[in-house]
C-alpha positions in Angstrom: -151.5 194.0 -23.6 -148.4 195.9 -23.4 -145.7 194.4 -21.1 -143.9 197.4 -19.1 -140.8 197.8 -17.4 -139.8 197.8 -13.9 -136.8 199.9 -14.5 -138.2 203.6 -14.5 -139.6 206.5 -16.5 -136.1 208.1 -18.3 -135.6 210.2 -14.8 -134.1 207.5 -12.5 -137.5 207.0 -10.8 -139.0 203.6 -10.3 -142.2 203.3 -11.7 -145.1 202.2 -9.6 -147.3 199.7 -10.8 -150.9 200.0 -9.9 -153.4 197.5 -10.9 -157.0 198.6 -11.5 -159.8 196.3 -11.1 -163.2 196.7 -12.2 -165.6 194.8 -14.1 -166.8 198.1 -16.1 -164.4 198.2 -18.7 -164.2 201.7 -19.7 -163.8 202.3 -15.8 -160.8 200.3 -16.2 -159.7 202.0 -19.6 -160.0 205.4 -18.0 -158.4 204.9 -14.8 -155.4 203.6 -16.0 -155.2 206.2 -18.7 -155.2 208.7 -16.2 -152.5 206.8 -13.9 -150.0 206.0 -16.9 -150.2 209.7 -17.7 -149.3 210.7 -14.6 -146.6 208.2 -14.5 -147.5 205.1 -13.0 -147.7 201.6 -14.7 -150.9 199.9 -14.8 -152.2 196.4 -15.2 -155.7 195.7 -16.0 -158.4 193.4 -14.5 -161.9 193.0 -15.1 -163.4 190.4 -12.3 -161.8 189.2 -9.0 -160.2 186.2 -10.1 -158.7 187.9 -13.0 -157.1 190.4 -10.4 -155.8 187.9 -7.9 -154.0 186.1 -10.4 -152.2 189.4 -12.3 -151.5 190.7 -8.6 -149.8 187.4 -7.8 -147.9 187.3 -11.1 -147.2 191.0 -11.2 -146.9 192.3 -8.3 -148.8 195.9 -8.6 -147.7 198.0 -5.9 -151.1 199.5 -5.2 -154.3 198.0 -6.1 -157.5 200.2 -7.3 -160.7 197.9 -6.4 -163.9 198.1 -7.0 -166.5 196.6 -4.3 -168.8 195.3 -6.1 -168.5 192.9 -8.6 -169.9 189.6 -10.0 -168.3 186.4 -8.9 -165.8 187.7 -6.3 -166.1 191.1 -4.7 -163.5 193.8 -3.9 -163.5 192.1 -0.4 -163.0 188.9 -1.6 -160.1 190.3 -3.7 -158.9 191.8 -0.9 -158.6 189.0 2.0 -156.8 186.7 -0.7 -154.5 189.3 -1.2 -153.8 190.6 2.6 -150.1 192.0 1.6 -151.3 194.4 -1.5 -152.7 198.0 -0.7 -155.7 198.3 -1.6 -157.6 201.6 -2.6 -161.6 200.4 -2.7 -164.2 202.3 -4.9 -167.6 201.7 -5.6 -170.6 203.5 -7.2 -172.9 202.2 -4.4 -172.0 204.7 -1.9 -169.6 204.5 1.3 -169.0 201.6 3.3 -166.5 202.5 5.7 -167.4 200.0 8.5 -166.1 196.7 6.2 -163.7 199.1 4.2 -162.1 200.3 7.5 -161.5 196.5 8.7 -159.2 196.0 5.9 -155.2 196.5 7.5 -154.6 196.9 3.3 -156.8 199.5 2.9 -155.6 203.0 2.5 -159.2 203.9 1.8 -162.0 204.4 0.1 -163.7 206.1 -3.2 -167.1 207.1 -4.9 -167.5 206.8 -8.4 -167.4 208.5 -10.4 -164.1 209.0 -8.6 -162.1 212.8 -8.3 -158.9 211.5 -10.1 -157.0 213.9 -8.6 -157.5 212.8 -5.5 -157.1 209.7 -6.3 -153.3 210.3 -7.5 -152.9 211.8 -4.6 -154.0 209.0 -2.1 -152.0 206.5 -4.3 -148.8 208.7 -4.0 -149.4 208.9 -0.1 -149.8 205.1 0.6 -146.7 204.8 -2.0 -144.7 207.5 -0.2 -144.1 209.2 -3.7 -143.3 212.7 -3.2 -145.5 215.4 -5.2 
């Protein structure tokens, strides 16, 4: 795993690190492809206990979740980490009545997700201007 600096991309910009968290790997690997191309840094999790302790060692910015998951869920995930935003996805469909009752949530996603959109909910919660 490739350790990545805080200090910006070569234009003055901070970086944003967004940690994605899904226990499909090539979910994962494709998500954060996507995001480090369009200048973010990423950080990798496969199950909720893996993600709690990179977000508490790391400190992503933004955290890409997915709901459901063995051993802890996206919810789990997010009440231990009440302070991280929290962008929930899942392939199971729209559950905006627990999704909504998260004060970290900036929403949620269907997979297979539009990544576009995606960027562009990240960048809004971030206050990154396009």
């Amino acid at each position: 795993m490739k350790k990545v600096s805080k200090k910006g991309n070569g234009n003055g910009k901070k970086k944003f690190k967004i940690e994605v968290v899904d226990d499909h790997v090539q979910t994962v690997i494709s998500l954060c492809q996507y995001l480090d191309n369009n200048g973010f840094e990423t950080i990798q999790a496969y199950n909720g206990k893996e993600a709690i302790e990179k977000a508490n060692k790391e400190n992503p910015d933004l955290i890409v979740l997915d709901i459901r998951m063995e051993g802890l869920s996206g919810y789990d995930v997010a009440r231990a980490l009440p302070k991280k935003k929290v962008l929930f996805m899942s392939g199971f469909g729209f559950e905006d009545t627990e999704v909504s009752s998260f004060k970290n949530s900036i929403g949620f996603m269907e997979k297979p997700m539009n990544l576009k959109e995606m960027v562009s909910k990240i960048k809004s919660a971030l206050k990154i201007s396009e």
